[in-house]
Steps between C-alpha positions, in 0.01 A plus 500: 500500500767805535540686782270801394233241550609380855563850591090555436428162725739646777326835482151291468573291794688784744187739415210249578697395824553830636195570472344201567720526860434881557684744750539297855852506722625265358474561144704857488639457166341720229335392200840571270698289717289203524458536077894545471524208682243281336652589164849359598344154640268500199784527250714254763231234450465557169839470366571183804224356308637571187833413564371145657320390161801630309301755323700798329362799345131659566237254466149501437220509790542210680304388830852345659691805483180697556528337838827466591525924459175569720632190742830710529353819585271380745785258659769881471198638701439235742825449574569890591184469743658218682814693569371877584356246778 
């Protein structure tokens, strides 16, 4: 997969968990900054997962890197919620 492809699962995944979050305290980051960030942990996991199998090049649809780029944004989310507190 290229990264126009994890750049959609980064926007996917920040979009459905903003919103699946909402507005509360501790949640003051906007919906462009949790997307932003999703994209760059999507693409992260992506090409980690990539670069682990020894793939090169864009690829077809598989479920493995499929995975690794929504695993990424979610972990590139999670991890900036553990340190804001």
């Amino acid at each position: 997969m290229g990264i126009a492809t994890y750049t959609l699962i980064g926007l996917l995944v920040g979009t459905l968990l903003k919103k699946s979050l909402g507005a509360h305290p501790g949640n003051s980051q906007g919906l462009l900054g949790t997307s932003v960030l999703s994209v760059v942990g999507a693409v992260t996991g992506g090409w980690s997962w990539n670069l682990l199998l020894g793939n090169e090049g864009p690829m077809g649809l598989e479920l493995g890197s499929l995975l690794a780029a929504t695993l990424g944004a979610l972990l590139t989310l999670s991890i900036l919620h553990v340190i804001r507190h």
